[in-house]
Structure formats: structure tokens, C-alpha cells
VOBA-1610 file (N, C-alpha, C; in pm, whole numbers, padded with zeros to 5 digits, always signed):
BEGIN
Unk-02586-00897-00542Unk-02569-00760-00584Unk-02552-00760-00735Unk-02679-00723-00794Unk-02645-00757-00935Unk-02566-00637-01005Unk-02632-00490-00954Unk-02528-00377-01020Unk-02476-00299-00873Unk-02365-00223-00923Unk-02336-00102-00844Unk-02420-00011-00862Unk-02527+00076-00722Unk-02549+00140-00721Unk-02468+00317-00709Unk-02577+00378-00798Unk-02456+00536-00808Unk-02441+00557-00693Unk-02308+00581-00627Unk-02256+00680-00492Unk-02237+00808-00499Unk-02239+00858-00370Unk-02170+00983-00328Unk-02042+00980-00327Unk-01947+01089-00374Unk-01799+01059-00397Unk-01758+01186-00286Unk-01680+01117-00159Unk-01622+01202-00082Unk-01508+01245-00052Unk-01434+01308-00135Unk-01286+01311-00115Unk-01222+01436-00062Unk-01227+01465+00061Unk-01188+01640+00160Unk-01118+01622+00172Unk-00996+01575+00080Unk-00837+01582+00176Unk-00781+01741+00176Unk-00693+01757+00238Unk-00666+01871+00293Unk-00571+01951+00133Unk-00532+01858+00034Unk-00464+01942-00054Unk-00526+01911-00168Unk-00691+01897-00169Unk-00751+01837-00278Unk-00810+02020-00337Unk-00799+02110-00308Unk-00790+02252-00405Unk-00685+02168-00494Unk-00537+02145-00486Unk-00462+02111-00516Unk-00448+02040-00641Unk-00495+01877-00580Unk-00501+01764-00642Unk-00631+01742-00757Unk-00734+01840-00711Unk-00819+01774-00808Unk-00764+01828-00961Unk-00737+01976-00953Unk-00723+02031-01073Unk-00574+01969-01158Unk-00542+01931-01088Unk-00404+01862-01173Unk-00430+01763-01222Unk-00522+01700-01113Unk-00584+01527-01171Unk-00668+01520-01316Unk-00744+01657-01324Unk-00806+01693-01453Unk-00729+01727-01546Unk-00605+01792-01518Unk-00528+01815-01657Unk-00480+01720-01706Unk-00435+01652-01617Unk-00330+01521-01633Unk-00426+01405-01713Unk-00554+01412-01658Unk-00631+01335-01758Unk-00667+01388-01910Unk-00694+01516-01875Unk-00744+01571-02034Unk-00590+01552-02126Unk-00481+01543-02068Unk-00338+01522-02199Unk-00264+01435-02163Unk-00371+01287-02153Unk-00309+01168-02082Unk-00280+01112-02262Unk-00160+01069-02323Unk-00185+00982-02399Unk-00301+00877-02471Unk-00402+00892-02521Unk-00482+00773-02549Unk-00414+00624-02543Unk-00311+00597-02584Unk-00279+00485-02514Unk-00239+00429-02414Unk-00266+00510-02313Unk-00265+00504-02170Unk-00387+00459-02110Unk-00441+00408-02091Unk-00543+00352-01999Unk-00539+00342-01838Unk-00683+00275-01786Unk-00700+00307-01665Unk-00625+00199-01618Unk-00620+00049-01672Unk-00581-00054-01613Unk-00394-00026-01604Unk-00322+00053-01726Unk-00230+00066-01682Unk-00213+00177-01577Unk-00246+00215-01565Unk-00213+00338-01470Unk-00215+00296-01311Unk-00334+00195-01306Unk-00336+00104-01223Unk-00207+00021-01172Unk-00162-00040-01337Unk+00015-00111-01294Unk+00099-00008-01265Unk+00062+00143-01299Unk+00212+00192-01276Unk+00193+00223-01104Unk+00062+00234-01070Unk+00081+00259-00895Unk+00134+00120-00790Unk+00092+00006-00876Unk+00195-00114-00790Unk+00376-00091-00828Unk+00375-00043-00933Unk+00509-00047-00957Unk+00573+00069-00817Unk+00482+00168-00804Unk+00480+00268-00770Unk+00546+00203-00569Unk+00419+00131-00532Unk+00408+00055-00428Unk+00538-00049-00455Unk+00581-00110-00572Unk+00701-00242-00498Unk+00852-00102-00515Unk+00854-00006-00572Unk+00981+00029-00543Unk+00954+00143-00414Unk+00832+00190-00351Unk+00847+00204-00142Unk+00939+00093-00099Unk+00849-00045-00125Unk+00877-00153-00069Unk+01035-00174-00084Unk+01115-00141-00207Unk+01253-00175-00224Unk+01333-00068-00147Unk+01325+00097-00159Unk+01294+00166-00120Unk+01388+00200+00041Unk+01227+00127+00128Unk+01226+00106+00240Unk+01347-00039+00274Unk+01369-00113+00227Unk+01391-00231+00263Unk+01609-00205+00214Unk+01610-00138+00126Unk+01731-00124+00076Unk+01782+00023+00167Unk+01716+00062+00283Unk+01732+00178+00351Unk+01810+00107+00494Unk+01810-00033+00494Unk+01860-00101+00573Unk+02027-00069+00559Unk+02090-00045+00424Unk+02232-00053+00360Unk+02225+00076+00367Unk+02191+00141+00370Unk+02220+00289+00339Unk+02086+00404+00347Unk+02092+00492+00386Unk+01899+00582+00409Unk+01937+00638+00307Unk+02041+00659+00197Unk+02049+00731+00070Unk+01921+00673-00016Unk+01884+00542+00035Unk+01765+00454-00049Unk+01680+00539-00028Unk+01606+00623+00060Unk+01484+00649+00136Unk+01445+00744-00027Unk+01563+00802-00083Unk+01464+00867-00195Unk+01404+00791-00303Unk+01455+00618-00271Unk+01370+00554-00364Unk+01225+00565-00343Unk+01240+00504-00222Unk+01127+00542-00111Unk+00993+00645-00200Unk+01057+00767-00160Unk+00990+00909-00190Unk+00931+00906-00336Unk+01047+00846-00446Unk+00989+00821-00581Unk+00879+00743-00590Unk+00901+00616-00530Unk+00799+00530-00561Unk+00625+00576-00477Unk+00665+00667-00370Unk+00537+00708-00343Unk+00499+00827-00475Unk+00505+00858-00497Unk+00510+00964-00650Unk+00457+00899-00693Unk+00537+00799-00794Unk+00506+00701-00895Unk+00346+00613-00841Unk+00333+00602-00715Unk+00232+00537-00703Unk+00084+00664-00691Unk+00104+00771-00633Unk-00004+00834-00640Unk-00018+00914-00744Unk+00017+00894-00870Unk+00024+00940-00955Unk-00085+00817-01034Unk-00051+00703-01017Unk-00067+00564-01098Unk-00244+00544-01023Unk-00221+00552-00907Unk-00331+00508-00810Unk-00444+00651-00832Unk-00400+00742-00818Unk-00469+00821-00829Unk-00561+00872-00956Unk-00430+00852-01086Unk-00548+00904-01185Unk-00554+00827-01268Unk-00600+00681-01227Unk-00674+00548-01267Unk-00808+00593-01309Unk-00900+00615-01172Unk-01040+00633-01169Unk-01045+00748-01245Unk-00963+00902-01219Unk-01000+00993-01268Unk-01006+01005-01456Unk-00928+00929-01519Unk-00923+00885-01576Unk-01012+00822-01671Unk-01061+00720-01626Unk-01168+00611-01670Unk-01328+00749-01644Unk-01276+00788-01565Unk-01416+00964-01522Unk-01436+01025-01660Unk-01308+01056-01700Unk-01311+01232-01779Unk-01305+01114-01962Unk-01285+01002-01977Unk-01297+00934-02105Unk-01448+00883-02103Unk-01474+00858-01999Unk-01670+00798-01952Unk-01618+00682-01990Unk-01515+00576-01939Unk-01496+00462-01986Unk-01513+00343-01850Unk-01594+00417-01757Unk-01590+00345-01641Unk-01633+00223-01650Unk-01598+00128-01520Unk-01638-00046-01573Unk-01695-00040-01398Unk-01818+00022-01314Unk-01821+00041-01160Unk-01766-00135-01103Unk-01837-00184-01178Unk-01822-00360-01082Unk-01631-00377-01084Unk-01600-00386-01220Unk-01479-00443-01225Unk-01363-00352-01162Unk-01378-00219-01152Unk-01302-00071-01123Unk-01328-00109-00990Unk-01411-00103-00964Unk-01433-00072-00788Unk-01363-00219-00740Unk-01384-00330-00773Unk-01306-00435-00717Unk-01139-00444-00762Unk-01107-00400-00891Unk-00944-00447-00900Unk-00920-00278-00828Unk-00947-00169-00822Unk-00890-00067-00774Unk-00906-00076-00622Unk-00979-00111-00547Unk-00965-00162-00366Unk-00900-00284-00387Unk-00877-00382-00461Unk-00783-00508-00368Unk-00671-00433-00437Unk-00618-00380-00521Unk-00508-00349-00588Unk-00433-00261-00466Unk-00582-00145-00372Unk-00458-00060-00309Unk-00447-00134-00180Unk-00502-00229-00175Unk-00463-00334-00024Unk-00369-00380-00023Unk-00325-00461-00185Unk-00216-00503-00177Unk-00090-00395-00174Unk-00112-00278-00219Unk-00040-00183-00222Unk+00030-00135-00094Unk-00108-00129-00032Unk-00053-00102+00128Unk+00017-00172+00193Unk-00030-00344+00191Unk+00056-00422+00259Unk+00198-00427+00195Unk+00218-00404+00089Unk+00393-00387+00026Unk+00454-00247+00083Unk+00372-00152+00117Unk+00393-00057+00184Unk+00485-00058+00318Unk+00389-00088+00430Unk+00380-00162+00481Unk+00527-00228+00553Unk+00526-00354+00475Unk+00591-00454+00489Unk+00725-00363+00474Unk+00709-00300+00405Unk+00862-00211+00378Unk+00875-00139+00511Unk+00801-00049+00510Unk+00835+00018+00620Unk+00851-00053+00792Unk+00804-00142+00774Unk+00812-00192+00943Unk+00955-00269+00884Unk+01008-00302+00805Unk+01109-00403+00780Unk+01219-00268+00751Unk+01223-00148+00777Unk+01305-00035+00758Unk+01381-00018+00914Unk+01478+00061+00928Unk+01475+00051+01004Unk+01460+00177+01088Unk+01373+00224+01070Unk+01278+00335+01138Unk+01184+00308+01162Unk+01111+00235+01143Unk+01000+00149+01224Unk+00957+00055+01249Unk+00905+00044+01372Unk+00886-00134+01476Unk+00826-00177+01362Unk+00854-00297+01326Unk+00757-00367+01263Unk+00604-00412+01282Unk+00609-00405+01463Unk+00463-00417+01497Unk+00396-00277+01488Unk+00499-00225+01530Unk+00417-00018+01528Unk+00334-00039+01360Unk+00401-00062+01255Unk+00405-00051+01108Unk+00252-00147+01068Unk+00289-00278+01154Unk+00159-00362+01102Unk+00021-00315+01179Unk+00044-00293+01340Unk-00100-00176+01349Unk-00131-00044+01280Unk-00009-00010+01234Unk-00111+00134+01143Unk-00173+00071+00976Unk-00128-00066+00944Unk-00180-00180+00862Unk-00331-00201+00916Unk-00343-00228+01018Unk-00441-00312+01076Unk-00571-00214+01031Unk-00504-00075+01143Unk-00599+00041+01118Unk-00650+00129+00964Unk-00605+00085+00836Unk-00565+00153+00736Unk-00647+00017+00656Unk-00695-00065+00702Unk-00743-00228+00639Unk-00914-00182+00732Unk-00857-00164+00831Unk-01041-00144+00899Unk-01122-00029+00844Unk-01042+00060+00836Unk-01119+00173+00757Unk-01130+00159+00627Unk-01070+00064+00584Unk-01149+00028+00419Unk-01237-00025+00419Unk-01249-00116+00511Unk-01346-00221+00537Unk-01500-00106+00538Unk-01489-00010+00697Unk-01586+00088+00692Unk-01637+00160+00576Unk-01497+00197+00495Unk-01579+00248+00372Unk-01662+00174+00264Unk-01606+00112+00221Unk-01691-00033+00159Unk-01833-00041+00193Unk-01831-00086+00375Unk-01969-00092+00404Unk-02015-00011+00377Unk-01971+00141+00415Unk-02034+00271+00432Unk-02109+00269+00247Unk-02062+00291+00151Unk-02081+00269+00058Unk-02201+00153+00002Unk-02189+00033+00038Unk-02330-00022-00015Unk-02425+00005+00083Unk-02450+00061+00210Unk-02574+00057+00276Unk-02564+00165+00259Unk-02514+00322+00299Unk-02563+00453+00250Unk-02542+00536+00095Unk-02452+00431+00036Unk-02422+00542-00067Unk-02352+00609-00056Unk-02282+00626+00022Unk-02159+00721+00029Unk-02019+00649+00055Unk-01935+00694-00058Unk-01843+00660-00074Unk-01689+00746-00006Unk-01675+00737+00119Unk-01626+00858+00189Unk-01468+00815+00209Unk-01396+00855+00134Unk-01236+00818+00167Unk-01087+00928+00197Unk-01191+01022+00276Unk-01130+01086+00364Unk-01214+01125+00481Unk-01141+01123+00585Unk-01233+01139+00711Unk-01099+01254+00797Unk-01134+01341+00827Unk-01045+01440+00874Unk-00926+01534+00790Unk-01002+01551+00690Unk-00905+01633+00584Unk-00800+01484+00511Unk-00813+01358+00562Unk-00643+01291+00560Unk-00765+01160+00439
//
């Protein structure tokens, strides 16, 4: 695969009236020294304090609003990476498309790992909605180099 071919970009989530237009402001009065790759670190940061979060909810559920922050902090970080690298035209497709999918895998599994290690959920309940949340990346991926369509919402979600 020598280049990325252009995709279709499918994103119907149910509060994307919402999300897109904020995602555009937030990019048009993003700092210039802000970049895509950090924005990228601030959504793992985003992802290890769920993970602390969840895991420090064991001592007390007063943690759970770490929890809540760090999902913030991460879809904030995760989210307006790409949009980002969009609205500057500073896109890199090969290198973006690979550190931004293993980045939110690993994201998930710190996710994840928190939450089944919480104690509100089985840990096995936690690693099959892992399992299922890893296969449908997988689908999109494929879906993406054989049709071109890059579809990462499927039911409004």
C-alpha cells in the first residue's frame, strides 16, 4: 500500500449537530502551538486518568468524577486531533491514520482495564464490550481500504 487512498468520512453520531460545530471553533482558536500530535497526548492523558479514575473508585466512588474528567479530557484530546490537522491542511493520512487508531486502542484498553477493575463492573462483562469495541475497528479499517468508506458510527453511537 504505497499511499492512502481519499475516503468517505462517516461520522452520524447522535450529538454530532452538536459536536461538529464546536470541533470547528475549537480548532479555528486553537493556540498555534498546539498541534495535532499533542492533542493526541492530551487524549491518553485523558484515557490514564479514566483508568486512575476507575481504579481509585475502589477507595471511595467520590473518584468516579475523576473518571468523568478524564473522559472530557480525552474526547476533547482524541477528538480534535484530526479536526485539527483538517482546518490547518496539515494532515500526514499514512502517519495520522496509524498513530490515531493504535493510540485509541490503547486508549480503550486503559479504559477498559479500569472499568472492569472498578467495582461496578465484571471484569469479564468489561473485557467483552473490549472484545466487541476492537472488532468493530477491525471492520472499519477493512471497511475503509476495500470501499472507501471510513464509517465510525453505526447507529447514531
Amino acid at each position: 500500500m504505497s499511499e492512502i487512498r481519499p475516503h468517505t468520512r462517516v461520522n452520524d453520531i447522535l450529538l454530532a449537530s452538536l459536536e461538529r460545530p464546536a470541533l470547528r471553533w475549537l480548532s479555528a482558536h486553537m493556540p498555534s502551538w498546539v498541534n495535532p500530535d499533542l492533542l493526541t497526548l492530551v487524549g491518553v492523558v485523558g484515557a490514564i486518568a479514566i483508568l486512575l479514575g476507575y481504579l481509585l473508585s475502589n477507595q471511595a466512588p467520590e473518584f468516579l468524577w475523576l473518571a468523568s474528567l478524564g473522559f472530557m479530557i480525552n474526547w476533547f484530546g482524541d477528538s480534535l486531533d484530526g479536526t485539527l490537522a483538517r482546518y490547518r491542511q496539515i494532515e500526514r493520512p499514512k502517519y495520522g491514520f496509524f498513530v490515531d487508531h493504535t493510540v485509541d486502542s490503547l486508549n480503550e484498553v486503559l479504559i477498559v482495564l479500569g472499568l472492569g477493575l472498578s467495582p461496578y463492573v465484571s471484569f469479564n462483562i468489561a473485557c467483552l464490550g473490549l472484545i466487541g469495541y476492537l472488532l468493530m475497528s477491525i471492520l472499519v479499517y477493512i471497511r475503509t481500504y476495500v470501499n472507501g468508506v471510513f464509517q465510525i458510527s453505526y447507529g447514531k453511537f
